[in-house]
mmCIF file of the C-alpha atoms, coordinates in Angstrom:
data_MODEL
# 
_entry.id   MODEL 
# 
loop_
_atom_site.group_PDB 
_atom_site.id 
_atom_site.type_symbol 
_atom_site.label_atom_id 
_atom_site.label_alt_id 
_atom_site.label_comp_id 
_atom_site.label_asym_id 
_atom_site.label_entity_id 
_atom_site.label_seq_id 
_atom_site.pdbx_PDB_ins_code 
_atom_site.Cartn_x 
_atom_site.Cartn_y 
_atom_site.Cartn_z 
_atom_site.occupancy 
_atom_site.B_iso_or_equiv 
_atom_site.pdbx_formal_charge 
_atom_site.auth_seq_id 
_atom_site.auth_comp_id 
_atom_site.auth_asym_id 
_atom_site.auth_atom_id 
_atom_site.pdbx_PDB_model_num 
ATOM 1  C CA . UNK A 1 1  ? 6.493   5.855   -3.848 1.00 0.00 ? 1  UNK A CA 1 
ATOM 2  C CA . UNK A 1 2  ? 3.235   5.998   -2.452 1.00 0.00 ? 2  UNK A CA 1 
ATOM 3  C CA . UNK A 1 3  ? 1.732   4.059   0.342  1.00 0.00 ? 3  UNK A CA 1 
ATOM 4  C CA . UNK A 1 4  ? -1.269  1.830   0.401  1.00 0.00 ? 4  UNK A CA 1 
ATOM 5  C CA . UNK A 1 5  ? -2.907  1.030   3.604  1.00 0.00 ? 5  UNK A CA 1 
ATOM 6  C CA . UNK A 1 6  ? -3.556  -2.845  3.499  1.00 0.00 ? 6  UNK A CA 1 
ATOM 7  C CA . UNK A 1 7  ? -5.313  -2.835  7.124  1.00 0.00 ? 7  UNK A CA 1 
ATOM 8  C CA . UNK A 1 8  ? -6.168  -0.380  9.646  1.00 0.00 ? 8  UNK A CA 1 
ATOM 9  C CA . UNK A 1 9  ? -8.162  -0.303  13.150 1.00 0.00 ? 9  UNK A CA 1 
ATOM 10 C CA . UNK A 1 10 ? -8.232  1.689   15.874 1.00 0.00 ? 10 UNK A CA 1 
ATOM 11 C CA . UNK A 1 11 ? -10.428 0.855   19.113 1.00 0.00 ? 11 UNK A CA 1 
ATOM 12 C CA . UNK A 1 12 ? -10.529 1.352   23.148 1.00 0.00 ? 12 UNK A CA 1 
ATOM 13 C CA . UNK A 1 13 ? -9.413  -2.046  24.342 1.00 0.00 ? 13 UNK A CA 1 
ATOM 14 C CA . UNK A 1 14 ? -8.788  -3.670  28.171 1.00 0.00 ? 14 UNK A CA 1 
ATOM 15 C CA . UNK A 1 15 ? -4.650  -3.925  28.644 1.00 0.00 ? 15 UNK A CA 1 
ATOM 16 C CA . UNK A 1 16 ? -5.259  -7.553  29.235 1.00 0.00 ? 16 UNK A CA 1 
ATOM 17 C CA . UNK A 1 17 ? -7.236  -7.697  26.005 1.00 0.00 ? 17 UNK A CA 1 
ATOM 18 C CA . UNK A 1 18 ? -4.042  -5.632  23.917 1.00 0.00 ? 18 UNK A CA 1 
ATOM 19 C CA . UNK A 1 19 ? -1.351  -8.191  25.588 1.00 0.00 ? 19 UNK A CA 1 
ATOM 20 C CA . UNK A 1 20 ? -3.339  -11.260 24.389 1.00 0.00 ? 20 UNK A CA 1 
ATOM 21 C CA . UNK A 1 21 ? -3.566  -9.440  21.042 1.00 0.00 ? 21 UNK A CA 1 
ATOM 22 C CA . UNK A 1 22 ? 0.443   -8.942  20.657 1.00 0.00 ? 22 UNK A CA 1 
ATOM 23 C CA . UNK A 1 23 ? 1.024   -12.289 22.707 1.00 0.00 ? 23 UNK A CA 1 
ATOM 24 C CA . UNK A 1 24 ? -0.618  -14.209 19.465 1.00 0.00 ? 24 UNK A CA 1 
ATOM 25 C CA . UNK A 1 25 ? 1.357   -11.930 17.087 1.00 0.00 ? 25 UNK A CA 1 
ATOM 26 C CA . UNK A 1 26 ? 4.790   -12.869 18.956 1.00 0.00 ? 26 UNK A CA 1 
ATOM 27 C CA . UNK A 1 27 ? 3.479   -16.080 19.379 1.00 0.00 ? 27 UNK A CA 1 
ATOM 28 C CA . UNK A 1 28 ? 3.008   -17.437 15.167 1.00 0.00 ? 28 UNK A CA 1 
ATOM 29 C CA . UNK A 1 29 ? 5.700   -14.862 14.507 1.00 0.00 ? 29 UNK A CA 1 
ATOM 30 C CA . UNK A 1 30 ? 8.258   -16.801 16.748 1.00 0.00 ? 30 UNK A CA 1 
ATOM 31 C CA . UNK A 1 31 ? 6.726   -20.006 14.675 1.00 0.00 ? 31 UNK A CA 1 
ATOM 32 C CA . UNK A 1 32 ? 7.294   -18.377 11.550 1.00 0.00 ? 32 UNK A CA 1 
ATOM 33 C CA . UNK A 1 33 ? 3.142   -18.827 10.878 1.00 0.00 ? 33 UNK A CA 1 
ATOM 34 C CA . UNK A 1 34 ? 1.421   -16.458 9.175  1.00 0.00 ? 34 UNK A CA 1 
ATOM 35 C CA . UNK A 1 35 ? 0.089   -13.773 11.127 1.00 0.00 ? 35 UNK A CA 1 
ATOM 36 C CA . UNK A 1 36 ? -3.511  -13.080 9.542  1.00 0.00 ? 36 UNK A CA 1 
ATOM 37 C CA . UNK A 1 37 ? -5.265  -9.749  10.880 1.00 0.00 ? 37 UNK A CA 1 
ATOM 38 C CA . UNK A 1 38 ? -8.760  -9.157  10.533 1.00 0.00 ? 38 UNK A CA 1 
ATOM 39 C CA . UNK A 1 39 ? -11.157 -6.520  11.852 1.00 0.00 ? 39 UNK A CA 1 
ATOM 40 C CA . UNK A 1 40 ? -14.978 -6.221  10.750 1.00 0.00 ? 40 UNK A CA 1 
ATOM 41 C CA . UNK A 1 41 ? -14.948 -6.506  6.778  1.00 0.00 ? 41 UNK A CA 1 
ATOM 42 C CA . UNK A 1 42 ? -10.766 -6.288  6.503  1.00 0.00 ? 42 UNK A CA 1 
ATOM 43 C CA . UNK A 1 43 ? -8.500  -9.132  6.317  1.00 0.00 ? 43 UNK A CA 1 
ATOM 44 C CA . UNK A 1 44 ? -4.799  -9.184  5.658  1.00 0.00 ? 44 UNK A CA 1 
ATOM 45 C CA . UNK A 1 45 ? -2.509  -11.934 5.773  1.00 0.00 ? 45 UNK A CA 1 
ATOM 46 C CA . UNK A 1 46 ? 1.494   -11.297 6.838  1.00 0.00 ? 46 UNK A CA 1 
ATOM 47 C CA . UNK A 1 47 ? 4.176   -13.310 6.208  1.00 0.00 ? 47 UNK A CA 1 
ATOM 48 C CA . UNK A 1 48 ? 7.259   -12.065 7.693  1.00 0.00 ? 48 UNK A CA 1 
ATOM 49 C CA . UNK A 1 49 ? 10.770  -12.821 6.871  1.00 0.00 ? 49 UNK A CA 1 
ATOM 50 C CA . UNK A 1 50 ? 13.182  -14.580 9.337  1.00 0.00 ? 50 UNK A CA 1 
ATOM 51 C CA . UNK A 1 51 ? 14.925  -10.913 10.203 1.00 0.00 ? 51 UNK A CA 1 
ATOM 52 C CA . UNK A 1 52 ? 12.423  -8.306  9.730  1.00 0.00 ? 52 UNK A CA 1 
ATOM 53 C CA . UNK A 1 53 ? 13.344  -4.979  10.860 1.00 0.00 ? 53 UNK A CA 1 
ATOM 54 C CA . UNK A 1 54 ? 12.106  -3.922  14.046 1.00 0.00 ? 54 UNK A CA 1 
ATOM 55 C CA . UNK A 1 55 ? 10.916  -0.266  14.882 1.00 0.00 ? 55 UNK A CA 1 
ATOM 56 C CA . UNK A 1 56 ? 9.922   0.848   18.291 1.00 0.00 ? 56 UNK A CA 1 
ATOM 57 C CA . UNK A 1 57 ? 8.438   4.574   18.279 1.00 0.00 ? 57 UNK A CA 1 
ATOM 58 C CA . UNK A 1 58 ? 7.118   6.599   22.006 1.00 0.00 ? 58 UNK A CA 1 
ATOM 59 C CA . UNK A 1 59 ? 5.593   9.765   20.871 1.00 0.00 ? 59 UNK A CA 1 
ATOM 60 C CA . UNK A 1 60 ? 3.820   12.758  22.770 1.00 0.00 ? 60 UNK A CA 1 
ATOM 61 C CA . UNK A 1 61 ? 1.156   15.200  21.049 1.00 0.00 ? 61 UNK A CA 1 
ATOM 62 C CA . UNK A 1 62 ? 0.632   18.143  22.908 1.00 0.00 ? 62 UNK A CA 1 
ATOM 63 C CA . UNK A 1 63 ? -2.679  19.964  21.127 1.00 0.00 ? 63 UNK A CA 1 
ATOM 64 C CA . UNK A 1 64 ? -4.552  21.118  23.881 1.00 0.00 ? 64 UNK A CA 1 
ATOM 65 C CA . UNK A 1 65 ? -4.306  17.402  25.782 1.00 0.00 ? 65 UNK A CA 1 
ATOM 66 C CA . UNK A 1 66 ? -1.591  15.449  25.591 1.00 0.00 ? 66 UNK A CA 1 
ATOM 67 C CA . UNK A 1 67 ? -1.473  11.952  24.697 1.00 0.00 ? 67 UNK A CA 1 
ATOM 68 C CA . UNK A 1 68 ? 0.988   9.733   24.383 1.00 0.00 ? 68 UNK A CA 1 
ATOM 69 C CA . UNK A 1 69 ? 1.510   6.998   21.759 1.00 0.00 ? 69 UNK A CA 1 
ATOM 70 C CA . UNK A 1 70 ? 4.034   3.795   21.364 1.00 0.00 ? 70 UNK A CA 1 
ATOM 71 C CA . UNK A 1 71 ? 4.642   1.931   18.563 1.00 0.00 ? 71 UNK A CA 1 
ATOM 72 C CA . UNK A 1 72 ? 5.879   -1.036  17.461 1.00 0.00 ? 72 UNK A CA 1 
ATOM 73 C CA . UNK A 1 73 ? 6.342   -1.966  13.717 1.00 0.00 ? 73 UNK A CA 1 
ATOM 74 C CA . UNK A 1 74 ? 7.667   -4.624  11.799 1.00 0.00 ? 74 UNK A CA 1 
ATOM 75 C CA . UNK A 1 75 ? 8.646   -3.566  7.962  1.00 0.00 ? 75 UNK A CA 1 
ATOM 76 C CA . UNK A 1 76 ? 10.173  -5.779  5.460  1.00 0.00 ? 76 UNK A CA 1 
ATOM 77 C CA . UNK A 1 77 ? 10.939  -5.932  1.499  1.00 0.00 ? 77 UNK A CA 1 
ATOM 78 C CA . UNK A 1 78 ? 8.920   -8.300  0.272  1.00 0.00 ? 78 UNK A CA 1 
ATOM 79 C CA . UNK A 1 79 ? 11.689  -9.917  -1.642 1.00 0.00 ? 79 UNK A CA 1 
ATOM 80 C CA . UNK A 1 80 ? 14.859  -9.558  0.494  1.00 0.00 ? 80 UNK A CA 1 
ATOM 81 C CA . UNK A 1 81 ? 15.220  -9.580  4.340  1.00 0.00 ? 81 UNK A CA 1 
ATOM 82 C CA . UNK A 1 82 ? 15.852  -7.060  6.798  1.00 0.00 ? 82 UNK A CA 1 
ATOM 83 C CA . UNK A 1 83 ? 18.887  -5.823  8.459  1.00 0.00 ? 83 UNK A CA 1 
ATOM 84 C CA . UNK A 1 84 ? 19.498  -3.991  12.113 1.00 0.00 ? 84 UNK A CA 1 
ATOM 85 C CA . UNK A 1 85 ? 22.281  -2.403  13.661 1.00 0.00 ? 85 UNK A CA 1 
ATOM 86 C CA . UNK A 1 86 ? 22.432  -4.400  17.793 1.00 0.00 ? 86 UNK A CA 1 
ATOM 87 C CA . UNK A 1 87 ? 20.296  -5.618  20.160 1.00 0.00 ? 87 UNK A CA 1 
ATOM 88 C CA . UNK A 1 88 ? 17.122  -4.457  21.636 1.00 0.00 ? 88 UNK A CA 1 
ATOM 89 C CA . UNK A 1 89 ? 16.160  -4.664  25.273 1.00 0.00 ? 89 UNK A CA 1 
ATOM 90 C CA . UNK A 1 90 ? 13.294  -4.239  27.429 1.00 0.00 ? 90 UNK A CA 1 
ATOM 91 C CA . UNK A 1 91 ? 13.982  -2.685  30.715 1.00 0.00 ? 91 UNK A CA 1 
# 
């Protein structure tokens, strides 16, 4: 099935600036708020299930320069809730 991008940004941001950014995402998604993302003229509102699954992704690209990516994504089914298979740590 094909994907449809709801919301994207990408941007050069201070660290501090990026941890207040996921600290307010952790924060209403520990509430079980609605997390509501906005950039310029896109808006998207989230409402994740109590047991989302939980993806954490470190990737390298090596084309001429390397850089190297992490990523952390939440993905549901918007009518059932998500499974996982032991804990996750953070060293």
């Amino acid at each position: 099935m094909p994907e449809e991008v709801l919301f994207e940004t990408e941007r050069s941001m201070d660290r501090g600036d990026v941890a207040a950014y996921l600290r307010t995402v952790a924060d209403r998604l520990d509430a079980g708020e609605e997390i509501v993302l906005e950039a310029g003229d896109q808006r998207v509102t989230l409402t994740p299930p109590d047991r989302p699954t939980f993806e954490v992704k470190v990737e390298r690209e090596t084309n001429g320069s390397t850089e190297t990516s992490v990523e952390f994504e939440l993905e549901w089914d918007e009518s059932a809730d998500g499974g996982g298979d032991g804990p996750l740590t953070i060293g």
